[in-house]
C-alpha positions in Angstrom: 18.6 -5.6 7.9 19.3 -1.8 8.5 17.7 0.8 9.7 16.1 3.1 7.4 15.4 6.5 9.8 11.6 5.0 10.5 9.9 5.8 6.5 6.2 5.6 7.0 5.0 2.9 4.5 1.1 2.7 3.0 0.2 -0.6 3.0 -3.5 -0.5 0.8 -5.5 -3.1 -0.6 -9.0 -4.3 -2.5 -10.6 -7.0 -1.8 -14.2 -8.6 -1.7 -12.9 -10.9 0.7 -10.5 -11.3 3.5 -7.2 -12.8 1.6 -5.8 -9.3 0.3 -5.8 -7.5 3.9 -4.5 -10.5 5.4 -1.8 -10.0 2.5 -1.3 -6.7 4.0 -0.9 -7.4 6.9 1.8 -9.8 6.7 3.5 -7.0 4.2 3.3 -4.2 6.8 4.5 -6.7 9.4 7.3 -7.6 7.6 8.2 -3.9 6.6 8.1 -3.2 10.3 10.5 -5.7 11.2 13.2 -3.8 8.4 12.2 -0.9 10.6 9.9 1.3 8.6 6.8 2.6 9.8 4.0 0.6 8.2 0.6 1.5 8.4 -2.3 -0.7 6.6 -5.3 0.8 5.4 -8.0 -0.5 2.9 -7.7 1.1 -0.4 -11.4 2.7 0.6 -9.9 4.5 3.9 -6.7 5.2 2.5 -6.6 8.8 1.9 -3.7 10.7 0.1 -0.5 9.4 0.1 1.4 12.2 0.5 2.6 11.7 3.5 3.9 8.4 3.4 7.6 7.9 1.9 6.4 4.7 -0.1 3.4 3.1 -0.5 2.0 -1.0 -1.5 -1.0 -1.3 -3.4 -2.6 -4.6 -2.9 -5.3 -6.0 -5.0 -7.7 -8.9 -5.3 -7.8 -9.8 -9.4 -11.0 -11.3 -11.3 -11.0 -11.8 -14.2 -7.5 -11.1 -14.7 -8.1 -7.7 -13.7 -7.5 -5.6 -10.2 -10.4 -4.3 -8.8 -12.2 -1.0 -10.0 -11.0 1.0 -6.6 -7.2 -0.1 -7.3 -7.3 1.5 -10.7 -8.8 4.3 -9.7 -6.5 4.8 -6.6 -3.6 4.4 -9.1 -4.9 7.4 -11.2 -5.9 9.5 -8.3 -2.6 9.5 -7.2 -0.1 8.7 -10.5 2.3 11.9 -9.8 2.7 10.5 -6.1 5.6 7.9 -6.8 7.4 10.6 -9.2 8.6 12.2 -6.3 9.7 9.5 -4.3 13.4 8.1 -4.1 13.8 5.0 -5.9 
């Protein structure tokens, strides 16, 4: 793969348990690899993602639903990915 001129990357995710960070993990890993700054943080530390050229939102799902904090990070931040390249 390419370079892509070292994007920082969001890596996020909810979980009540361990499974979606270690998710994560392996994302950000592998987005490192491609050469893009990758930087996990749980969807509670997260922040604004404004600075980050692209971001991942991870989830756990109960009930066939993501968790409460991933919706809510979703609507915080909806405008975000309108100005990001596709």
């Amino acid at each position: 793969m390419g370079t892509t001129g070292g994007m920082r990357v969001l890596v996020t995710d909810a979980s009540q348990g361990r499974t979606a960070g270690e998710v994560a993990a392996r994302i950000a890993s592998r987005l490192r690899d491609a050469g893009l700054a990758a930087e996990v943080r749980p969807i509670g530390a997260a922040g604004d993602p404004a600075g980050a050229g692209a971001v991942v939102l991870g989830s756990a799902v109960y009930d066939q639903r993501r968790l409460p904090e991933t919706e809510r990070f979703a609507g915080e931040h909806a405008d975000a990915p309108a100005s990001r390249p596709l």
